[in-house]
C-alpha positions as CSV (number, residue, x, y, z in Angstrom):
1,X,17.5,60.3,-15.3
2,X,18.3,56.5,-16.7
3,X,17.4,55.4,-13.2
4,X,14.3,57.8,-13.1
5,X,13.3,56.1,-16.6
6,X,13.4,52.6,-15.8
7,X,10.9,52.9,-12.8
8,X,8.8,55.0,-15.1
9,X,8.7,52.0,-17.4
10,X,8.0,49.9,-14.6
11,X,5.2,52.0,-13.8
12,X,3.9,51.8,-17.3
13,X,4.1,48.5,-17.2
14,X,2.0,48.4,-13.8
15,X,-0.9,50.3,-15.8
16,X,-1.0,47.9,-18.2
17,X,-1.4,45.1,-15.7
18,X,-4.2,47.2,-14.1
19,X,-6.0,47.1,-17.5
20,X,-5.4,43.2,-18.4
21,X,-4.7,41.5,-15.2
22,X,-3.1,38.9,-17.3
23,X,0.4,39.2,-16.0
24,X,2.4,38.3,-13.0
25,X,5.9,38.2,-11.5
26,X,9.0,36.4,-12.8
27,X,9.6,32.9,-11.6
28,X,12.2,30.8,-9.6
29,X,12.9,26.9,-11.7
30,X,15.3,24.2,-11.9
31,X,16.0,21.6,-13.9
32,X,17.7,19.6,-11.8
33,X,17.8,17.4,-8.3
34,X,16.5,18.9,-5.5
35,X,15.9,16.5,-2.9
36,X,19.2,15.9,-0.5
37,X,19.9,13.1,2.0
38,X,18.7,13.8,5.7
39,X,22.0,11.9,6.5
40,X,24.2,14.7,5.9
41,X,22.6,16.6,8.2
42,X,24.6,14.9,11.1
43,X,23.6,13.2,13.6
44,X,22.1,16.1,15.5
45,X,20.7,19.5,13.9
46,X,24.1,21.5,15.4
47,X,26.7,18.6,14.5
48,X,28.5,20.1,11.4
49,X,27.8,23.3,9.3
50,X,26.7,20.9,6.6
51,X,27.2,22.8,3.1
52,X,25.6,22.0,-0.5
53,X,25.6,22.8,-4.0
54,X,21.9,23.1,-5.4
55,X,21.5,23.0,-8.6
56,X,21.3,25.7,-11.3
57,X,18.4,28.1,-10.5
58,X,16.7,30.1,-13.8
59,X,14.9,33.4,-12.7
60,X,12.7,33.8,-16.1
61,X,11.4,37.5,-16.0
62,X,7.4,38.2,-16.4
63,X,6.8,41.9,-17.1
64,X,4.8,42.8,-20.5
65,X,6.5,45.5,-22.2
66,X,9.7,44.8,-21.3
67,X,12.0,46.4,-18.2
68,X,13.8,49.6,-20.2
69,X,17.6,49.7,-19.2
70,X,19.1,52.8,-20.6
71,X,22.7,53.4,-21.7
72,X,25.2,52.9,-18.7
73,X,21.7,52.1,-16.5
74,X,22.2,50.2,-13.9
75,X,19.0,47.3,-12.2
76,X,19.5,45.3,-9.8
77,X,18.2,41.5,-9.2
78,X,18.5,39.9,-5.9
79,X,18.3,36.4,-4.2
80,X,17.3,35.8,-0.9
81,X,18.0,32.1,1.0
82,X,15.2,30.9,3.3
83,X,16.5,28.5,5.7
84,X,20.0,28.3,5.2
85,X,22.4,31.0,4.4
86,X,25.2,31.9,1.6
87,X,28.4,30.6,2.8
88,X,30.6,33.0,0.5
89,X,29.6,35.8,-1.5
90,X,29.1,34.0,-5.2
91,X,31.2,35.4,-8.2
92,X,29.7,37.0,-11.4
93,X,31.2,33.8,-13.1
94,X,28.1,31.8,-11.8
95,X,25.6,34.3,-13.5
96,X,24.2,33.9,-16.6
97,X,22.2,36.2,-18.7
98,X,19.7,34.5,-21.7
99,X,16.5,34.5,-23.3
100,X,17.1,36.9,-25.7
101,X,18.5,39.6,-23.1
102,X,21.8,41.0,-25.0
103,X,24.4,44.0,-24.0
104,X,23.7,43.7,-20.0
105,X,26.7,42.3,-17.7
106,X,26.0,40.4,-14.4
107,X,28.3,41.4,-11.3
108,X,27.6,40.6,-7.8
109,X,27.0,44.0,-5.8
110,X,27.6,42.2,-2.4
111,X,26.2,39.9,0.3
112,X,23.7,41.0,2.9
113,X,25.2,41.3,6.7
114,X,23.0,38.2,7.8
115,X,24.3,36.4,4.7
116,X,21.0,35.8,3.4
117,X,20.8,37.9,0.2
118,X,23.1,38.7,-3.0
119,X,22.5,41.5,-5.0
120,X,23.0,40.9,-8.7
121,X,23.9,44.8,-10.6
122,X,22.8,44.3,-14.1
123,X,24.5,47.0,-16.5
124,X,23.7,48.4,-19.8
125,X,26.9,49.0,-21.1
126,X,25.6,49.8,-24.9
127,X,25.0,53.4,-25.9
128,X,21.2,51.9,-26.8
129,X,18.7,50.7,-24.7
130,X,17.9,47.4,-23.5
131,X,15.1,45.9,-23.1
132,X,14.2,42.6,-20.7
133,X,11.8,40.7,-22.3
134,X,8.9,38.4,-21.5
135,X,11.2,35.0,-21.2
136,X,14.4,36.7,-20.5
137,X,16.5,34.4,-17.5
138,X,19.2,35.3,-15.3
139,X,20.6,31.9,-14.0
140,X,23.0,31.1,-10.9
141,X,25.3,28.3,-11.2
142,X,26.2,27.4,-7.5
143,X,29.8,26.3,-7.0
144,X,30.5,23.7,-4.4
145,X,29.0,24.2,-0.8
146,X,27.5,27.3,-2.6
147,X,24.8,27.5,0.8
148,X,25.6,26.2,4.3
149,X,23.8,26.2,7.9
150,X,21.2,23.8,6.5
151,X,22.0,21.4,9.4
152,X,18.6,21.9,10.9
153,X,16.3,22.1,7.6
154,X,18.0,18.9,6.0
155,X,17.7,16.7,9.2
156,X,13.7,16.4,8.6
157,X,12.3,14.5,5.6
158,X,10.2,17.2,4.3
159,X,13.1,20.1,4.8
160,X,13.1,22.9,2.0
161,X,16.0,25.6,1.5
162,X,13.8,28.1,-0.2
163,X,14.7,31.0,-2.4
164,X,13.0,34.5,-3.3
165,X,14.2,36.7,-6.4
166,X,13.2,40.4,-7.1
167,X,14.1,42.7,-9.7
168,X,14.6,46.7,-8.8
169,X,16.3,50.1,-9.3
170,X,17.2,50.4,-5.5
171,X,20.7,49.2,-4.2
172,X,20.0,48.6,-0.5
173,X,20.8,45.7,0.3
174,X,18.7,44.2,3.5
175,X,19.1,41.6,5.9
176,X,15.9,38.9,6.3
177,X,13.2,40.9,8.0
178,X,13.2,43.6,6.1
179,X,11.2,43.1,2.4
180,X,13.3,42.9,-0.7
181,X,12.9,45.9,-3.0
182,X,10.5,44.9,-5.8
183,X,9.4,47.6,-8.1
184,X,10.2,46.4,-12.1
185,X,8.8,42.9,-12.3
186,X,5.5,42.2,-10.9
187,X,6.7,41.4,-7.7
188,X,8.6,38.8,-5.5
189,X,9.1,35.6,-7.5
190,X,7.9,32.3,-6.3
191,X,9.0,31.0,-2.9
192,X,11.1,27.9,-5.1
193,X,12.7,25.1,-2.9
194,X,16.3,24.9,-3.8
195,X,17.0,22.0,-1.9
196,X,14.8,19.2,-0.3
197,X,15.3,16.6,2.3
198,X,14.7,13.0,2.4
199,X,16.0,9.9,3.4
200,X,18.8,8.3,1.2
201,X,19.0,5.1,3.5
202,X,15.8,3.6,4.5
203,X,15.2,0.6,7.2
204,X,13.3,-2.0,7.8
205,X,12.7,-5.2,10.4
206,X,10.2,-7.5,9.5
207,X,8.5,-10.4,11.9
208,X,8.9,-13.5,9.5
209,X,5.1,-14.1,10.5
210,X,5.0,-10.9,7.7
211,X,7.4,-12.9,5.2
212,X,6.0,-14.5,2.0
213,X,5.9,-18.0,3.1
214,X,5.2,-16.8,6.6
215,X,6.7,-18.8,9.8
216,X,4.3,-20.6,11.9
217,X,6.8,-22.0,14.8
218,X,5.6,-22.6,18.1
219,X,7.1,-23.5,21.5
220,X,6.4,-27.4,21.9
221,X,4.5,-28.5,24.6
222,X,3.9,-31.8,23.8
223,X,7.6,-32.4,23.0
224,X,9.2,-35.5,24.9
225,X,11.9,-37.4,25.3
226,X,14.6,-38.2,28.4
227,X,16.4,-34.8,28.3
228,X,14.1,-33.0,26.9
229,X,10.5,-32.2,28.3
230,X,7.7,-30.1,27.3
231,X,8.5,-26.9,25.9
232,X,12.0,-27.8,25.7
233,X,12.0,-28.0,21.8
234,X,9.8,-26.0,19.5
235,X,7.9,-27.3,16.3
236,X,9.5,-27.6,13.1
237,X,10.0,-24.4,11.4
238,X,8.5,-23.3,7.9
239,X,11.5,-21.5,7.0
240,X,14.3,-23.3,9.0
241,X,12.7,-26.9,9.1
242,X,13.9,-27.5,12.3
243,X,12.5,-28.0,15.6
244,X,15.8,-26.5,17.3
245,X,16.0,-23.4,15.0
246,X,13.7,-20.6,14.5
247,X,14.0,-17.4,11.9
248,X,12.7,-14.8,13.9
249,X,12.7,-12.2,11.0
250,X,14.8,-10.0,9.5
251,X,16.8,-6.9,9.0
252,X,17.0,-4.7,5.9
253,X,18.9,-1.5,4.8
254,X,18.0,0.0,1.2
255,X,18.8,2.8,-1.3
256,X,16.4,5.5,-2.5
257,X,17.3,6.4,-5.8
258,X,18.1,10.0,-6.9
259,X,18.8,11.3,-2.8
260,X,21.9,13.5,-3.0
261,X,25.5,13.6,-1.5
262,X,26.2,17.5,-0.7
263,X,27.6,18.0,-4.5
264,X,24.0,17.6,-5.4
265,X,25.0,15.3,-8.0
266,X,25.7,11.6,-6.4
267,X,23.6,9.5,-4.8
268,X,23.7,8.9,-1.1
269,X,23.9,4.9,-0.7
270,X,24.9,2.7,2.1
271,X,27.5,1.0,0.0
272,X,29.4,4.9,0.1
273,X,28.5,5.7,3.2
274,X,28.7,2.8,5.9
275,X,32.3,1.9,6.9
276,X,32.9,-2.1,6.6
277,X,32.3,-4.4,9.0
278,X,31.1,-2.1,11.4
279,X,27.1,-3.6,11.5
280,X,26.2,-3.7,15.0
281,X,23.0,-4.7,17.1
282,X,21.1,-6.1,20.3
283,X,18.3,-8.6,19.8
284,X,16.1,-7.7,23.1
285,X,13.9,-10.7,24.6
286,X,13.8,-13.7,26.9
287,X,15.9,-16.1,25.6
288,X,16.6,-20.3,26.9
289,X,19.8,-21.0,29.1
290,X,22.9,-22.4,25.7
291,X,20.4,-20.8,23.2
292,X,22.1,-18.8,20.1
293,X,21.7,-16.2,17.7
294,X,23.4,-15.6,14.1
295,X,22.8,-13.2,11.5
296,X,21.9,-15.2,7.9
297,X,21.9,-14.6,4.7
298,X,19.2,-17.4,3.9
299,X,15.7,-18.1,5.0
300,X,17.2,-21.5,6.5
301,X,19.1,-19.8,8.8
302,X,22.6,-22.0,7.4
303,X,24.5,-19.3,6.1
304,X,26.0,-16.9,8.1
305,X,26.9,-13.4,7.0
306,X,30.3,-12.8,6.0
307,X,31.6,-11.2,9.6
308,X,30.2,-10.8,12.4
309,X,27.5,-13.4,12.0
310,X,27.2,-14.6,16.3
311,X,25.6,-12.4,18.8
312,X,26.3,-12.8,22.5
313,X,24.3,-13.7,25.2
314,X,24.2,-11.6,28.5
315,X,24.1,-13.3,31.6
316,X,20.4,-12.1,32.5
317,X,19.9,-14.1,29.0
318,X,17.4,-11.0,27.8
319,X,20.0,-9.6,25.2
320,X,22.0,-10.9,21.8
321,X,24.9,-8.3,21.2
322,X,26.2,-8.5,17.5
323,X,29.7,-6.3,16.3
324,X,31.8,-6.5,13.3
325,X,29.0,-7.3,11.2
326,X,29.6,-7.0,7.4
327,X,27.9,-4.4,6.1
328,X,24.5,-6.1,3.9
329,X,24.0,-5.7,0.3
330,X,21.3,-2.7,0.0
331,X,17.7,-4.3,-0.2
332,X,18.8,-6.9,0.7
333,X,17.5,-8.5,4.2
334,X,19.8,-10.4,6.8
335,X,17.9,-12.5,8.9
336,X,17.9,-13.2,12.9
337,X,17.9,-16.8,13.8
338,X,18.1,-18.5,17.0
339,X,19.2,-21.9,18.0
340,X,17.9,-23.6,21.1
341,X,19.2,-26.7,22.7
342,X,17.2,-30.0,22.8
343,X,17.6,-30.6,26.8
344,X,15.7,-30.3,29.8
345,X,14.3,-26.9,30.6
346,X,11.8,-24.7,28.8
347,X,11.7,-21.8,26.0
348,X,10.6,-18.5,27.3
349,X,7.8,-17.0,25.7
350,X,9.1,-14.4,23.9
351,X,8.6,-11.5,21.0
352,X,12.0,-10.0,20.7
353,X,12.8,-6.7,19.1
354,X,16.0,-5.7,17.1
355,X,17.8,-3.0,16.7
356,X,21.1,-2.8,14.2
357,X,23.2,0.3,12.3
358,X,26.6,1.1,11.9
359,X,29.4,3.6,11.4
360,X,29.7,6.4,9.1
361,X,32.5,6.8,6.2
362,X,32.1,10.7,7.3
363,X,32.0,10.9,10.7
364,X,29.2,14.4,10.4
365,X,27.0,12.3,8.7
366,X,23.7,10.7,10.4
367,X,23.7,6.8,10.4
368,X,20.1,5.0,9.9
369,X,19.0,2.2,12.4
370,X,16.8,-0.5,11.5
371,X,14.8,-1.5,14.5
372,X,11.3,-3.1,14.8
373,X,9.8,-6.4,16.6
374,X,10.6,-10.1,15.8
375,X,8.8,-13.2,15.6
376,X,6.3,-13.3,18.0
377,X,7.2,-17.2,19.7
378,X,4.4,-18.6,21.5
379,X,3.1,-21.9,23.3
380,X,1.5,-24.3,20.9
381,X,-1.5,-25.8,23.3
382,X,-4.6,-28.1,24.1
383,X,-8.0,-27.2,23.2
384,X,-11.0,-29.0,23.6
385,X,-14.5,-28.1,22.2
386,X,-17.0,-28.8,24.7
387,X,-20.4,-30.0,22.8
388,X,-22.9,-30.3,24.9
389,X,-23.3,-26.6,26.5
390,X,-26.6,-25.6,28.2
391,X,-26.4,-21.8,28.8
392,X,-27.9,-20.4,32.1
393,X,-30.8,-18.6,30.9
394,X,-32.2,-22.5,30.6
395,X,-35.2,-22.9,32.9
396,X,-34.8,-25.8,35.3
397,X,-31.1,-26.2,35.3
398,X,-28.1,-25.1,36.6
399,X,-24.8,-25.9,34.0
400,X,-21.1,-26.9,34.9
401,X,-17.9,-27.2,33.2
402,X,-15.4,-29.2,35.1
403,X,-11.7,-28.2,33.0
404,X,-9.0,-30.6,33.6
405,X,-5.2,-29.7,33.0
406,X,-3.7,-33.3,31.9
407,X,-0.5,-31.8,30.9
408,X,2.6,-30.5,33.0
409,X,2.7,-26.8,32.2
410,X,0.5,-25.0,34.2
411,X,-1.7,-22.7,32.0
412,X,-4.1,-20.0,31.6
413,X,-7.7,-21.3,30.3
414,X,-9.5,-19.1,27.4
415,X,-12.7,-20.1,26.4
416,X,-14.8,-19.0,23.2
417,X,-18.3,-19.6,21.8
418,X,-18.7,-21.5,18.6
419,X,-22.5,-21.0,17.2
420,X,-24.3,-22.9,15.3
421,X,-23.2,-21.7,11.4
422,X,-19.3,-21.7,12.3
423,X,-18.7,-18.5,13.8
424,X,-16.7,-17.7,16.9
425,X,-17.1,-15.5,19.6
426,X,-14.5,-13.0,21.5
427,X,-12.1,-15.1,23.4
428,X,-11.5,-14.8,27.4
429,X,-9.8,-15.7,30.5
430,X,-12.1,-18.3,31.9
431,X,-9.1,-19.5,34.4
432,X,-5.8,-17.6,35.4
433,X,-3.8,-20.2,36.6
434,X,-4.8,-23.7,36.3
435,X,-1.6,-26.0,37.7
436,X,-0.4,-29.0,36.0
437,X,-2.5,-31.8,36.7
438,X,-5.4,-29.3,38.5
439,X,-9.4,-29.1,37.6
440,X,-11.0,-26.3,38.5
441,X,-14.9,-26.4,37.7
442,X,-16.9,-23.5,36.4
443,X,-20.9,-23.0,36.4
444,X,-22.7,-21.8,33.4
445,X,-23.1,-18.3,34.9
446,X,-19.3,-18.3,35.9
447,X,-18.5,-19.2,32.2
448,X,-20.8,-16.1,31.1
449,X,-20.0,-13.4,32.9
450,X,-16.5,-14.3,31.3
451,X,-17.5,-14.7,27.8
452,X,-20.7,-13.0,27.6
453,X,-24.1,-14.7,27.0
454,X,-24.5,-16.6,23.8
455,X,-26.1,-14.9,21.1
456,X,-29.3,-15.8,20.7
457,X,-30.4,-14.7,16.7
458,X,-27.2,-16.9,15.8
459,X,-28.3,-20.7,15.6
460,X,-30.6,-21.8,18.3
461,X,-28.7,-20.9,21.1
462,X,-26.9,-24.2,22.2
463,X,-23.4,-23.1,21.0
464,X,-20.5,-25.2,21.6
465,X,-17.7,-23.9,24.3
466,X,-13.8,-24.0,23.0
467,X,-11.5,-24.6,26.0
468,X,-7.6,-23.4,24.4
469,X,-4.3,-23.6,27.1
470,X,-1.0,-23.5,26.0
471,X,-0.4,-27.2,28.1
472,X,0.4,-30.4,26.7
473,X,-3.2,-32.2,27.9
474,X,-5.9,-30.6,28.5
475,X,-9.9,-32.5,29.4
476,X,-13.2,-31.3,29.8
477,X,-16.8,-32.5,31.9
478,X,-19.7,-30.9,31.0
479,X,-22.8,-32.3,33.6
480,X,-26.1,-30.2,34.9
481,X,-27.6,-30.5,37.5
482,X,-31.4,-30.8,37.3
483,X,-32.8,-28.1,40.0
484,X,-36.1,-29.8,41.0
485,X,-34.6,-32.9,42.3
486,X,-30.8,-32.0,42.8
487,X,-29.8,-35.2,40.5
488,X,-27.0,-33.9,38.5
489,X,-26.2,-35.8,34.7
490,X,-23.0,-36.0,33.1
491,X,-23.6,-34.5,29.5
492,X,-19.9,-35.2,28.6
493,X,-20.1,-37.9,25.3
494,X,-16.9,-37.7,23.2
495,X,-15.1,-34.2,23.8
């Protein structure tokens, strides 16, 4: 009979939602941190059976009227973990009754065979009834590593453990895959998140081309000197000031505030979590024969980092190995730098990429790696604006460009338009290869198919042609020859 009378208040209760449509089921909350670090999830989804303690979760019930318990009566909530699974059945200790409901007693009626769902007996043990209001909660307290198996969900930013609640006068007690029994409060609660991953420890390489007062070094090709020769040295740094020295960016770990250890209480920061002096690395490029490479803690590349500052060269010079490294102050970047020697022999092109992390204080937990691309390090060059151009559609003539590489690096020749107002074209290959002291010369149709033809709404059509080579001389002819009488006129002036 009392269990008979409690669903036949639930099913009053359902008639007067017919009539009003105003109410709905009971609701799943927290008031406290949700979100988790992905770095306890290990550094693969099966590496540890990671286990957490969420914080306290309030089922407020929703059912106008009231749920009627009578003397001795006996409902039943339950709690069903999406995503992860109980890791022991909890004790009536960590249930709470409030919200005005008086004279009912929590006690855990067991665990599901999955592990997935608890169900809560909630007993009238008054000789009166008692009746669950609008506002009523039931709250579970988790203990420490109150939910486990969360390795997979927690390893993605994004990753929710989700929980269901429903309230009812059946005792079964079912595995996922089979529906809760829901019969006294409107329904299945809310699908509420209990725990959420993200990223505690977040990375970071930047170029020092992106840096505030960005870095503008090139490769010198006009440098000189008797044990040196072009390309040898580069040109004075913004950031280093030196023309033997270039910051080719830098590395950066950093803290994101309120992402939780397992207790789901203390932050997850790199400080806790990275074992000292274990930063390690490989800068990946083409690197000059004595050149060098330190980890900074200034833009001026003077100031090494505490430990582990040097890298090591391999022989196929392509790699900078780094070990030891002091672990850097969150948010705060180290910066790559490498040192070339002034002597004979030139710097390889190069944009190198980085890659750094280091060890864990718990050996389960996922370290973060900063990696990214460098400073791209390129060729300074010649370039010579060509001002007397006479494009090919011109009746009567036929044009050429005789290019002339005065320099001793052999180079490949772009060429652009420059019209009339200022503006620039698309830049080309004109010439793959032209060899140190060479000339290769081009005809206006030649230059064209290359570049295009020049634009004719922009200016009057006559544009200027920019020669650019990454050599240390570059010259230009320009002459036409006049098709009527084969004379041919050298159109050159001042280049």
């Amino acid at each position: 009979m009392k269990k008979s009378n409690v669903i036949l208040q639930a099913a009053i209760a359902s008639a007067l939602l017919a009539m009003t449509g105003a109410a709905s089921a009971g609701t799943l909350s927290s008031g406290g941190a949700v979100l988790f670090a992905t770095e306890i999830a290990g550094p693969s989804a099966s590496a540890s059976n990671v286990a957490i303690q969420p914080a306290a979760v309030v089922y407020t019930f929703n059912t106008p009227g009231g749920i009627v318990v009578n003397p001795s009566g006996v409902i039943y909530a339950y709690q069903r973990v999406g995503n992860g699974l109980f890791s022991v059945v909890p004790l009536a200790g960590q249930y709470t009754l409030g919200g005005g409901i008086t004279g009912l007693t929590a006690a855990v009626g067991g665990l599901s065979t999955d592990s997935t769902t608890v169900r809560i007996s909630l007993t009238n043990g008054t000789t009166s009834n008692v009746v669950i209001g609008v506002g009523g909660t039931l709250t579970w307290t988790p203990i420490a590593g109150a939910i486990n198996s969360v390795n997979t969900t927690l390893a993605t930013v994004g990753g929710s453990v989700m929980m269901q609640n429903s309230v009812a006068s059946s005792s079964s007690l079912p595995n996922t895959g089979t529906a809760l029994p829901a019969d006294l409060d409107n329904g299945l609660s809310n699908n509420f998140a209990i725990a959420t991953a993200a990223e505690a420890v977040t990375t970071a390489v930047a170029a020092s081309s992106s840096f505030a007062t960005a870095e503008l070094q090139k490769i010198d090709l006009t440098a000189t000197g008797a044990t040196s020769g072009p390309g040898a040295r580069l040109t004075t740094g913004v950031n280093s000031l030196s023309t033997t020295i270039v910051n080719l960016g830098s590395i950066k770990f950093s803290n994101v505030t309120g992402v939780k250890q397992k207790d789901g209480v203390t932050d997850y920061t790199l400080a806790a979590a990275a074992t000292a002096l274990t930063l390690n690395g490989t800068v990946t490029g083409v690197f000059k024969t004595g050149a060098t490479m330190a980890l900074t803690t200034d833009l001026a590349c003077i100031t090494g980092i505490a430990a582990g500052s040097t890298g090591t060269l391999n022989v196929g010079l392509t790699a900078f190995a780094f070990s030891g490294g002091t672990i850097p102050t969150a948010g705060t970047p180290n910066y790559v730098c490498m040192t070339v020697p002034a002597t004979t022999g030139a710097i390889p092109v190069t944009q190198p990429t980085a890659s750094f992390t280091y060890t864990n204080v718990t050996t389960t937990d996922m370290t973060e790696t900063a990696s990214g691309t460098l400073y791209n390090l390129q060729n300074n060059g010649a370039t010579v604006d060509v001002r007397s151009y006479i494009p090919a559609v011109t009746p009567g003539y036929t044009s050429y460009v005789r290019v002339i590489n005065t320099g001793a690096v052999n180079a490949t020749v772009t060429g652009q338009w420059i019209y009339q107002d200022g503006t620039t074209s698309t830049a080309a290959t004109l010439i793959p290869t032209l060899n140190a002291g060479g000339s290769s010369t081009l005809t206006s149709a030649q230059i064209e198919t290359a570049l295009g033809a020049p634009t004719a709404s922009i200016g009057s059509n006559r544009p200027r042609l920019r020669l650019t080579a990454p050599t240390n001389g570059m010259q230009a002819q320009s002459f036409f020859l006049t098709n009527a009488n084969g004379n041919f006129s050298d159109a050159t002036g001042g280049q």
